[in-house]
C-alpha positions in Angstrom: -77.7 88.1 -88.7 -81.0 87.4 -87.3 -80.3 83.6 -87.4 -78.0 83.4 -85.0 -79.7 86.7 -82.5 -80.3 83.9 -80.2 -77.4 82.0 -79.9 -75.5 85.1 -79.0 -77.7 86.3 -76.1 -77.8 82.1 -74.9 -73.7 83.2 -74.7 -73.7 86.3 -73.3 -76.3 85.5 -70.3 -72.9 83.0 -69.5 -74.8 79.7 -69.5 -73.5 78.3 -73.0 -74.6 76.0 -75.0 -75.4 73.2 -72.9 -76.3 69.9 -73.8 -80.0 70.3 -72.8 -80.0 73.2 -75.6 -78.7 71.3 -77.8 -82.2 69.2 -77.9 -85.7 69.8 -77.5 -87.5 70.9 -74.4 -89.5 67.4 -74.8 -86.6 65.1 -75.3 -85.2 67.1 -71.9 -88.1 66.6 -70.0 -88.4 62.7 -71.1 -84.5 62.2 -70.2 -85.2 63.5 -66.7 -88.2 61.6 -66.3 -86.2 58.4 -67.5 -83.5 58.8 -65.4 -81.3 60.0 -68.4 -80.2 62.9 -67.0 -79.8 64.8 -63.7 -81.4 67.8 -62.6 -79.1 70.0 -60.9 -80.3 71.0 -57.7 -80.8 75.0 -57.1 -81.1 75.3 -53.7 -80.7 79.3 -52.5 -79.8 80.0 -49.0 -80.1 82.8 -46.6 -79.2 83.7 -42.7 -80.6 86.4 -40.9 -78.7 86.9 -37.3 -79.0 89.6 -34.6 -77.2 89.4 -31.6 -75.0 91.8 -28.8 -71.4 93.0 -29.1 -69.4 94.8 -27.1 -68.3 97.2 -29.4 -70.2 98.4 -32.6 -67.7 99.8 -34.9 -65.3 97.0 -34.0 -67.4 94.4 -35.1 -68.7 96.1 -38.5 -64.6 96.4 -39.3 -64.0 92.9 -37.9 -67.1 91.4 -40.2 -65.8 93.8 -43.2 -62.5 92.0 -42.7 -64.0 88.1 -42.4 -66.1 88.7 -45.3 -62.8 90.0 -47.4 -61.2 87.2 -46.5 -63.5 84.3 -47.0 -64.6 86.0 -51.0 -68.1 87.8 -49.6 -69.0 91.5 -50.6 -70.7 93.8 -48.6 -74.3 95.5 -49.9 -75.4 97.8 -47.2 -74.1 98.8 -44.0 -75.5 101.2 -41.4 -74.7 102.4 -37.8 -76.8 104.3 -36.1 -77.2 105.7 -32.6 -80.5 106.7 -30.5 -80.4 108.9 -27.3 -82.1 107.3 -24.6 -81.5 110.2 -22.2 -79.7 113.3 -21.3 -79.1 115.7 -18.5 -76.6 118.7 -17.7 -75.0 119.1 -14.7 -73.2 122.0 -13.3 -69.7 121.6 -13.8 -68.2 125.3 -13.2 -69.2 128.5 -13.4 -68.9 129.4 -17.1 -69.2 124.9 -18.2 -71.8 122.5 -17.5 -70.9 118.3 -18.2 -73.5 117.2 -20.5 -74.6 113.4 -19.9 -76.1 111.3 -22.8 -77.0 107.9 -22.6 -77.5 106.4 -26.2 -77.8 103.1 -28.1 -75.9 102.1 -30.7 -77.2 99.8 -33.6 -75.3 98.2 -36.8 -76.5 96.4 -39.6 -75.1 94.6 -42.3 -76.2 92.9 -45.8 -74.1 90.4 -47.0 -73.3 88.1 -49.7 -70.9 85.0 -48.3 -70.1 82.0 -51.0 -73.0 79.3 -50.1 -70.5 76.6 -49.1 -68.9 79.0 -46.8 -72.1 80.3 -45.7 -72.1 77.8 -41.9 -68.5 78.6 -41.0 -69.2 81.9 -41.5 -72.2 82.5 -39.4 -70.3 80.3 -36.5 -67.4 82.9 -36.9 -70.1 85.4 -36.2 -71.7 84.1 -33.2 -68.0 84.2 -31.2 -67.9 87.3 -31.9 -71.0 87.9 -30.1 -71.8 88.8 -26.4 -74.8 86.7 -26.8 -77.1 85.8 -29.7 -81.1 87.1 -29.7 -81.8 85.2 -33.0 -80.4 83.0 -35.4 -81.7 81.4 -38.7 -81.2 79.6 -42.0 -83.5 79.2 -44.5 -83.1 76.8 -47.8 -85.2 77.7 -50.9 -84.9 74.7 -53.6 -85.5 76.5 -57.2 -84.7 73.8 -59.0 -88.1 73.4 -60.9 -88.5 77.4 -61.4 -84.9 76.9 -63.0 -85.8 73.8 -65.1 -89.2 75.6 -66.2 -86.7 78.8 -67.2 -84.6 76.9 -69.1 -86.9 74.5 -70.7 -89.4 77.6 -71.8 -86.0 79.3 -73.5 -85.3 76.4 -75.6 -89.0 76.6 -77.2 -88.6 80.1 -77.4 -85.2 79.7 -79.4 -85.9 76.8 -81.5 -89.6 79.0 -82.3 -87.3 81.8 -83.2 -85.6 80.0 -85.2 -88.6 78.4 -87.4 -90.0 81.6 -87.7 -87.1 83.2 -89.4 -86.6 80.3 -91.7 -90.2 80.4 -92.7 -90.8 82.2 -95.6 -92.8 85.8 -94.5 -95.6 86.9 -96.6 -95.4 91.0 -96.8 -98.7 91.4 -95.5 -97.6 89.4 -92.3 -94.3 90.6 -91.9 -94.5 93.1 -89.7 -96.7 90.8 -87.2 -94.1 88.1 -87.5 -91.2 90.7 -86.6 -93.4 91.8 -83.4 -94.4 87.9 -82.5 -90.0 87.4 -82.6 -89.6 90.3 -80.9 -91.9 89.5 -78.2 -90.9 86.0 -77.8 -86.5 87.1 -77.8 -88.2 89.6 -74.8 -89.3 86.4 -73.2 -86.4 84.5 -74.1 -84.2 87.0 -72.6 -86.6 87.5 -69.4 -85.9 83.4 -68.4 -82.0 83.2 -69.0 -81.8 86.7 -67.2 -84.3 85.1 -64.1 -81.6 81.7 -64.2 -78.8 83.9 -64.1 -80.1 85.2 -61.1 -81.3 81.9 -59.2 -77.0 80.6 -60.5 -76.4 83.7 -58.5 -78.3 83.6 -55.6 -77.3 79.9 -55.5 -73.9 80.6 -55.2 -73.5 83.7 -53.2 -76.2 83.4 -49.9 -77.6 86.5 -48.3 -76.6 87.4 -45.0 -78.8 90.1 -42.7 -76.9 91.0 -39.7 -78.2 92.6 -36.9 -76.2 93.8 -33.9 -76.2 96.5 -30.9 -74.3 97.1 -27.7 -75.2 98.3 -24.4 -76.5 101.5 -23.2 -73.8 104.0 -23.2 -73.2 107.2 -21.3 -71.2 109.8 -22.9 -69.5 112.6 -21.1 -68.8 116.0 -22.6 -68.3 119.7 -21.0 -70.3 122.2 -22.6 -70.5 125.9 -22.1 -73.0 127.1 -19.4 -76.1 129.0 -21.9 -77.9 129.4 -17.8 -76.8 133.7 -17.8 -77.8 134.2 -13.9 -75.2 131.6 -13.4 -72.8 134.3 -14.5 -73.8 137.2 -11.7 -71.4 138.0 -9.3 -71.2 137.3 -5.9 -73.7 138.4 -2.9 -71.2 141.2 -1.4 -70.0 142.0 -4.3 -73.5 142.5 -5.7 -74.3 144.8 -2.1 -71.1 146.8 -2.8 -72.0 147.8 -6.8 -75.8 148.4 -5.5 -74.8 151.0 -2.8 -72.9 152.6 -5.5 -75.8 152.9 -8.3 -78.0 154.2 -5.4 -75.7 156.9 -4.4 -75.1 157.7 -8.2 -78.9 157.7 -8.5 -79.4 160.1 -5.4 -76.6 162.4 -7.0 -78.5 162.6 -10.3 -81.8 163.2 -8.4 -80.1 166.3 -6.6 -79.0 167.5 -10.2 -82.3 167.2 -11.5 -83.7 169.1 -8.7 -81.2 171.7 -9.2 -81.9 172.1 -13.0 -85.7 172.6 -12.4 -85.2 175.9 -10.0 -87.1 177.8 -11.9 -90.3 175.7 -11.7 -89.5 174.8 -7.9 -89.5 179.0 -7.1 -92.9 178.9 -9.3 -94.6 176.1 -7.2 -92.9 177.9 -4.4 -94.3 181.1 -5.1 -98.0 179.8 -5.6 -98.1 177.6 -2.9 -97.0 181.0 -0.5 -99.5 183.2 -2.7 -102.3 180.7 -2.0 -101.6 180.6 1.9 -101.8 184.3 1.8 -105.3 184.6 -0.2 -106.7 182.2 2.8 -105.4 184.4 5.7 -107.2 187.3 4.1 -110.5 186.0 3.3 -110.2 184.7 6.8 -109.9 188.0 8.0 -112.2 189.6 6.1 -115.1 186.9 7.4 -113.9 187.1 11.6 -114.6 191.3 10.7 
């Protein structure tokens, strides 16, 4: 079972057995350098674009839709929105109109089919009110594939020595880590081609996009209490009252304290009386 370990990984990582595995990384190498064979070009593109709309949620849903149809996925996509400004203003008694100015921001990462990749950046830019930035950059991997490939094919082929080799016990176990190590390697490359076949044929889009300051108008209770008092007149009229009403109750309390009132009454009177005497008493 351990035989053919490697053969089924070269299967499931989807790139098969290709002639080029079915020889040696040298005799590879010396076909490309003679012209023997052709090395396929890995060249992995990406766009990043950021430009003005008029709308921000109908362009996300009208790029979601152009990206459905033309076979691209969606990875990320955020909208978000940051006040600029905001005031209340009184609206009516018991409401105020609350005025926020805000900008709103989308962004979008994209995978779009790399022969698609221009007509679907010039569909972009008509959508756009104008276009800040634009760019497209091309990243050849060929070699960095090549190198992946070629270093899997030593890896297999000394896999496959080793296991034929006939394993003293006392090195066994340091042959099974040595295999184990290099499959790890082995698996590491076809997994890194994988995802430079990937990247080649799906480019990465960034898109950027925002719309103009807007001003957003909503009515909102009045929280300002004094706002709530009632009118001038009104106000004299209920004030009249709570004075009379006070004046009453300061009669009452008068009334209910007699008995103290006849005392200071009584003291005061007894007092002025004391001073006529002694007067009197001094003139004789």
């Amino acid at each position: 079972m351990k035989k053919y370990f490697i053969y089924c990984v070269f299967a499931i990582t989807a790139f098969g057995c290709s002639n080029m595995e079915k020889e040696s990384s040298a005799d590879a190498i010396e076909k490309i350098e003679n012209g023997e064979a052709v090395m396929e070009a890995k060249i992995i593109k990406t766009a990043d674009m950021k430009f003005r709309v008029k709308d921000v949620q109908d362009t996300k849903e009208k790029l979601s839709a152009v990206l459905k149809a033309g076979g691209g996925t969606i990875a990320e996509v955020s909208i978000s929105s940051t006040i600029q400004n905001t005031e209340k203003v009184k609206y009516k008694t018991d409401s105020l109109l609350e005025l926020t100015a805000y900008r709103t921001e989308g962004m979008i990462l994209a995978k779009v089919p790399s022969e698609k990749l221009d007509d679907f950046t010039n569909k972009v830019a008509r959508m756009a009110v104008f276009v800040d930035h634009q760019s497209m950059k091309f990243d050849d991997q060929s070699l960095d594939y090549l190198v992946n490939e070629l270093k899997s094919i030593n890896r297999a082929e000394a896999t496959a020595s080793m296991e034929k080799a006939k394993k003293e016990p006392a090195t066994v176990q340091k042959n099974v880590k040595q295999q184990l190590a290099m499959k790890d390697e082995y698996v590491d490359k076809k997994v890194r081609n994988m995802s430079i076949n990937s990247r080649v044929q799906y480019s990465d889009v960034t898109l950027s996009f925002y719309q103009d300051h807007t001003v957003k108008q909503i009515v909102v209770g009045n929280d300002n209490l004094s706002d709530y008092h009632p009118p001038f007149f009104q106000r004299l009229v209920i004030n009249l009252q709570n004075g009379w009403f006070i004046f009453k109750e300061f009669i009452l309390i008068l009334f209910n304290m007699w008995s103290i009132l006849l005392l200071i009454a009584g003291a005061y009177f007894g007092y002025r009386y004391y001073k006529r005497q002694q007067k009197k008493k001094l003139l004789a």
